[in-house]
N, C-alpha and C positions, 0 to 999 in steps of 0.2 A: 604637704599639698598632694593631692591623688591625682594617679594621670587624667588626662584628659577624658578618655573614652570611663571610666570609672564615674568622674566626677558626673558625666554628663547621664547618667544611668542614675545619679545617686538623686540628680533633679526630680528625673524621672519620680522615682518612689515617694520624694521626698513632698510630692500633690500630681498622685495619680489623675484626680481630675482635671488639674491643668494639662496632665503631658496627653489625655486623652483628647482634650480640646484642639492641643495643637495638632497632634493627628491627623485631627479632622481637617481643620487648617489645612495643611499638606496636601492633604488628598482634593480637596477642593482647588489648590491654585494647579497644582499637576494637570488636572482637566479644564481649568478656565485657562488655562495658560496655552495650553496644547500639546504639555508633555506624556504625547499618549503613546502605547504602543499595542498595536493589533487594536483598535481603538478604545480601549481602556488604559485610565489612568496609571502611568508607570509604575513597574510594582518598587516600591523601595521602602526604605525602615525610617523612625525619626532620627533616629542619628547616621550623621552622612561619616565619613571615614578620615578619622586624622593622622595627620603624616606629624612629627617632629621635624624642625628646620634641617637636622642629619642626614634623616630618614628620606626626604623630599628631596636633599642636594644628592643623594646617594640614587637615590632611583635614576632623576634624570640625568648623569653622569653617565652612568650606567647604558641607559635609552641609546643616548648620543653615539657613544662608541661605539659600542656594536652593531647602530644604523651605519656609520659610518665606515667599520670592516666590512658588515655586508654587500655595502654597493662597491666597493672595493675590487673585493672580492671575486664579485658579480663581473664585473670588466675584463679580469685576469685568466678566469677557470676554460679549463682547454687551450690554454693558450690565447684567449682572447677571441677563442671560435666562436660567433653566437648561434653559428649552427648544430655545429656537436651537441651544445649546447641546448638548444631548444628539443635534439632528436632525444639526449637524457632524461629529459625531464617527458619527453612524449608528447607535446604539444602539436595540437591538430594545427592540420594545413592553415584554412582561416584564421586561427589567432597566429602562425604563423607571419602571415602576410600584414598583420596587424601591427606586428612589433617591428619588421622590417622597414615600417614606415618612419620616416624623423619628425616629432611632433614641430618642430620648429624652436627646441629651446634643447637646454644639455639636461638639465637633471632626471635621471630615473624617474625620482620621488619627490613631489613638492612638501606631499603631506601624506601622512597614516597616524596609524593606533598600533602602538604594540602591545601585546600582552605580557604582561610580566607577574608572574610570580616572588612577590620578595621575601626572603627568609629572613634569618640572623646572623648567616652564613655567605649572604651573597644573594644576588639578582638573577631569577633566572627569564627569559621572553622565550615562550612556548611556540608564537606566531607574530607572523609581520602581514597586517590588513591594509594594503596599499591601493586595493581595488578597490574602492566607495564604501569605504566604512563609516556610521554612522555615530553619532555621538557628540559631536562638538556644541551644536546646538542646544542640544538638550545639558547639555555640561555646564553652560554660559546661566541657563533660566533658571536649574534647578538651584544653582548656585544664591541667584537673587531670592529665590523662595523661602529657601530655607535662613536666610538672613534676616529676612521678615517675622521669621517664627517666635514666638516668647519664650522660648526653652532655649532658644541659639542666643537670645539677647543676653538673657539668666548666666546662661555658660560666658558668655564675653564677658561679663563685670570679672571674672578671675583669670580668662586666657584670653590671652591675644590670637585672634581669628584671622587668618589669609583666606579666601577664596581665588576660583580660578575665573580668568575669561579670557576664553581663547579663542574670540574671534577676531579683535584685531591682528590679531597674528595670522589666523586665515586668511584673512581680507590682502591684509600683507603678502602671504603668499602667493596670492592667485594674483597678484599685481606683480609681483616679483616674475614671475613666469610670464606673464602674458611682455613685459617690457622686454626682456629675453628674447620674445617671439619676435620682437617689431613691432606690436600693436600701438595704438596711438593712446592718447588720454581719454581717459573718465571714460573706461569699456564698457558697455553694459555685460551684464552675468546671466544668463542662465543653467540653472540647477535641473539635470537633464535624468529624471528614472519614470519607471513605472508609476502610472497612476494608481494604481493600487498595492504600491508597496506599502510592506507594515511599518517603515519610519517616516511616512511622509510629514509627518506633523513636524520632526527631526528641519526638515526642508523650509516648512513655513518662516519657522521662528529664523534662521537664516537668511531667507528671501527679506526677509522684512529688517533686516539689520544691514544687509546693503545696501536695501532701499531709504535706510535712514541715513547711510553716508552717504547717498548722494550719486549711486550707481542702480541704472535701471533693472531692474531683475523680474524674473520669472522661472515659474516650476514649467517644465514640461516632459512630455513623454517622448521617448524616442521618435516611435513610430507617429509622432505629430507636425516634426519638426521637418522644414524646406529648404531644400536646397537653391535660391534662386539670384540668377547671374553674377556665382563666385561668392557666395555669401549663406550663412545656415541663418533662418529664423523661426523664432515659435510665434505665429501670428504675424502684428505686425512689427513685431520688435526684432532687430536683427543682434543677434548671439556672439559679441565677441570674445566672450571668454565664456568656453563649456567646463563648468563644473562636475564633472561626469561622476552620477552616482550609480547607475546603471550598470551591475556587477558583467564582464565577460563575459562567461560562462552561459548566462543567461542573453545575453545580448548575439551571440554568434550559433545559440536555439532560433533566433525569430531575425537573421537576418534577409529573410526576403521582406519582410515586414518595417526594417530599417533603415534603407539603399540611403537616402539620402543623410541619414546621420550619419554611416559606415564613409558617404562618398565627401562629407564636409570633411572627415579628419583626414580621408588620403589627400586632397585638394589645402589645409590648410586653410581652410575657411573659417574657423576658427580657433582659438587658443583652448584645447582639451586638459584637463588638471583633472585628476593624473591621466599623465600618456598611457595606452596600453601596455606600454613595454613594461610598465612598473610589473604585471604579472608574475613576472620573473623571478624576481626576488621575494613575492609573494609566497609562491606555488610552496609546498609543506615540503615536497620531495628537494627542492633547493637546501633544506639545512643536511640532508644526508652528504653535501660536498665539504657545509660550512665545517661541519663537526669531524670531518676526516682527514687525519692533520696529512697522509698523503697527498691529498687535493690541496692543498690549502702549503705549499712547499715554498711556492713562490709569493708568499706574500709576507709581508716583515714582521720580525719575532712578534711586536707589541699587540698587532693585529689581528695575526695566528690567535694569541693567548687571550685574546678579547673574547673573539666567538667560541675556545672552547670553555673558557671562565663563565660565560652566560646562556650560552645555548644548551638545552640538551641534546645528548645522541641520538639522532637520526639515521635511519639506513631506509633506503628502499625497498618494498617485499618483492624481493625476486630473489630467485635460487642463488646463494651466495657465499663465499667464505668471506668475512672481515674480520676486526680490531674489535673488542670490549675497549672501553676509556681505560681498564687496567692492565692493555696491552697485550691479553690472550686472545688467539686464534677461536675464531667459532663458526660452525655451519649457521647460517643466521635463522632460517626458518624453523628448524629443529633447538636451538636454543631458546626461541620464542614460543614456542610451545611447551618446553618444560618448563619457563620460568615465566608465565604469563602475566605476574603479579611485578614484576620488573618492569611493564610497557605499557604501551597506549597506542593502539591501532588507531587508524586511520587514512580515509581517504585525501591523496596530497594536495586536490583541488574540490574543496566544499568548503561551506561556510555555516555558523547559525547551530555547531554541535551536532550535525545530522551523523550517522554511522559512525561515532566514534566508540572505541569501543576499551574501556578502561581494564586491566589484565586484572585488578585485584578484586572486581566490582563484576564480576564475569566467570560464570560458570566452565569446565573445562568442555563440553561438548558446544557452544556457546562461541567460543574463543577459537576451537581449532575447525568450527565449520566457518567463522572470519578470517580466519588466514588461510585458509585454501579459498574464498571468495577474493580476495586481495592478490591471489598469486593469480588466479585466470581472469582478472578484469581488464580489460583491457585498457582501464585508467590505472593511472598508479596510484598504491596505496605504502604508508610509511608506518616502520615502528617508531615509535619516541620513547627514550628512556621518562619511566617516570618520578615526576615529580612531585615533591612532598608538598601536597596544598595547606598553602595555611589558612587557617582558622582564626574566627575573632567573634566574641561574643557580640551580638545585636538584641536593642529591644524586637522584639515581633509583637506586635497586636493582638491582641484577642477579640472573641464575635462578642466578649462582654464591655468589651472598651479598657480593660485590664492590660498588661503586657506579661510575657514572659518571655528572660531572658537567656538567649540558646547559642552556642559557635554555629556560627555559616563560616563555608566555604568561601574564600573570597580572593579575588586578583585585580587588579591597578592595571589602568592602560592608557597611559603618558600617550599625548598628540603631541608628532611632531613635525610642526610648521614653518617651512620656510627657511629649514638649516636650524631651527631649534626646537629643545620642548617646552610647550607653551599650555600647561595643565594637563589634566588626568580626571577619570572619571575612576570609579570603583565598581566589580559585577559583584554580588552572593549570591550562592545558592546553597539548598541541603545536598543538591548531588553534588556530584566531583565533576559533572559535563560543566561550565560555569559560564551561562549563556543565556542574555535573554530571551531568544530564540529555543533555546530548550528549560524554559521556566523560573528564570532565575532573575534577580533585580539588578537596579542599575542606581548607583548615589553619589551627589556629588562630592569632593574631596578640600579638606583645608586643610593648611598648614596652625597649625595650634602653637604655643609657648608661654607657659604662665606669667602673669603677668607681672611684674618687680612691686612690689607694695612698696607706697608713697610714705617719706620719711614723716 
């Protein structure tokens, strides 16, 4: 029996004009469906990405833990100062005042995506997207589509297929938090970002899956939304649970433009998922504490060993002596310049692949006019040890309806919801940035196992 991703290739060849059909397929429900991005159909391949039952208990074990260290963690570091705390990290006054607020419920993090890298070696998570990252939806649809396809049927007669859906488990969550708050029953939801962000369609197909359990929902914009007698609404529906997709960063740019969204979450007017605070544990410069086992003294061996087992080394660029992971002393910005193929610059608070800048994929006058841009920014910017992306071969399409079959780059990012992980989407790309946002696809994930032939 040949693995799964093999056999499913071998369909492929085995009636090129079927698997060009289904294709087409794809790409038609992609866009009838709404799974669009920048408003074209999402870029993805016809085979979505399969885990073995190991491989899948393995990731999210993985996922869990070191979410689990991290917020930990997050409570303890400085002593449990969250001012030190916020001054390390450099976090502006307004998002300041943002976190100091209590949403009305205890967990940091209801829900995120992490990014993980998995080798053969071990698990590594590059980044923790807890500020309105996008994906659940489209996770849930693309799942059903491709179920639908004649080449995923074909593959079934020999392996047993899992797909994901994780919105019960959001639905769950954002019900789990808001009961936390105090709120009453059957809340209505609104889904709170820019009208013209490039995942709104992301939004629909969610709106619409609330609204089929039986919770009233809507999309709206920050700057649309009223604050009136103790209460937030978009129109005429009042918002008791903000799903807030609406990134920070970008929302504390246009806060004269937002008083009454800014004034519902200091007031508790409604139930925010996720609270701002989540930032925290987000921000890139946060893993420079996780990965430094000085910081990291007071927290229990198994913990410790978690974050350095899956994280990689992180330091922040500023003028520095620290630790290599193999316990030698280094000037830090001078060792990252001669060893540039070592790292992965980056700004600690961005999102989407923008200015990252890969050491081995990077010229040397390229790379050392990035790290003197990173030392005088007055944002902080991080090294990351880098890490070995794996690869796996994908059909790709041809403009003849043909396919050829090539390694992309490619990483898993396990959602997790409500104190679990409750599926995974997969990115490729040919670069190493691996980011829809910097041109890369996005496909759903199943758990594969051949299937036991009948005696």
């Amino acid at each position: 029996m040949p693995p799964a991703a093999d056999y499913f290739h071998q369909l492929i060849m085995d009636d090129l004009p079927a698997a060009s059909a289904d294709a087409d397929q794809l790409d038609a429900a992609l866009v009838g469906r709404g799974i669009l991005f920048a408003g074209k159909a999402m870029p993805a391949h016809l085979r979505p990405h399969f885990f073995t039952l190991e491989e899948r208990r393995r990731l999210e074990a993985a996922a869990a833990s070191v979410l689990r260290a991290a917020l930990t963690a997050e409570r303890g570091l400085f002593g449990g100062d969250r001012e030190r705390l916020y001054a390390a990290l450099r976090l502006q006054d307004a998002e300041r005042r943002l976190l100091r607020i209590h949403p009305g419920y205890d967990d940091a993090v209801v829900w995120t995506r992490l990014d993980a890298f998995p080798a053969a070696d071990g698990v590594f998570f590059l980044e923790f997207n807890h500020d309105a990252p996008a994906g659940i939806g489209y996770s849930a649809a693309m799942t059903e589509i491709y179920l639908e396809l004649p080449i995923l049927k074909r593959f079934a007669e020999r392996f047993c297929v899992a797909g994901d859906e994780p919105r019960p488990a959001l639905l769950a969550a954002l019900l789990g938090a808001y009961a936390a708050f105090g709120g009453r029953e059957h809340p209505n939801i609104g889904i709170v970002d820019w009208t013209d962000v490039r995942t709104s369609s992301d939004q629909v197909i969610l709106r619409d899956y609330f609204a089929a359990q039986g919770h009233a929902a809507a999309i709206a914009d920050p700057r649309e939304v009223e604050l009136r007698d103790g209460r937030l609404y978009a129109g005429d529906l009042r918002l008791d649970i903000v799903y807030r997709r609406v990134v920070t960063s970008e929302l504390l740019a246009k806060l004269d433009e937002t008083r009454h969204f800014i004034a519902a979450y200091e007031a508790r007017a409604a139930c925010f998922v996720n609270a701002f605070r989540c930032r925290v544990s987000e921000n890139k410069a946060f893993f420079s504490f996780l990965t430094d086992p000085e910081q990291l003294a007071f927290l229990a061996d198994d913990l410790r060993q978690t974050l350095l087992q899956h994280l990689p080394w992180t330091r922040i660029v500023v003028e520095q002596s620290t630790r290599l992971p193999d316990g030698r002393r280094i000037d830090l910005c001078e060792h990252a310049a001669r060893h540039r193929a070592d790292f992965v610059l980056k700004p600690a608070d961005a999102y989407g692949g923008t200015n990252v800048y890969v050491g081995s994929e990077t010229d040397d006058a390229t790379w050392a006019n990035a790290l003197t841009r990173a030392l005088r920014d007055d944002a902080l910017w991080v090294l990351q040890q880098r890490v070995s992306t794996p690869t796996e071969v994908f059909p790709i399409r041809q403009p003849d309806g043909g396919f050829a079959f090539r390694p992309m780059k490619y990483n898993v990012n396990p959602f997790y919801l409500g104190g679990r992980i409750a599926g995974a989407v997969a990115r490729t790309s040919e670069s190493v940035v691996i980011n829809v946002s910097a041109g890369g696809g996005s496909i759903p994930t199943f758990t594969v196992a051949p299937l036991t032939p009948r005696a």
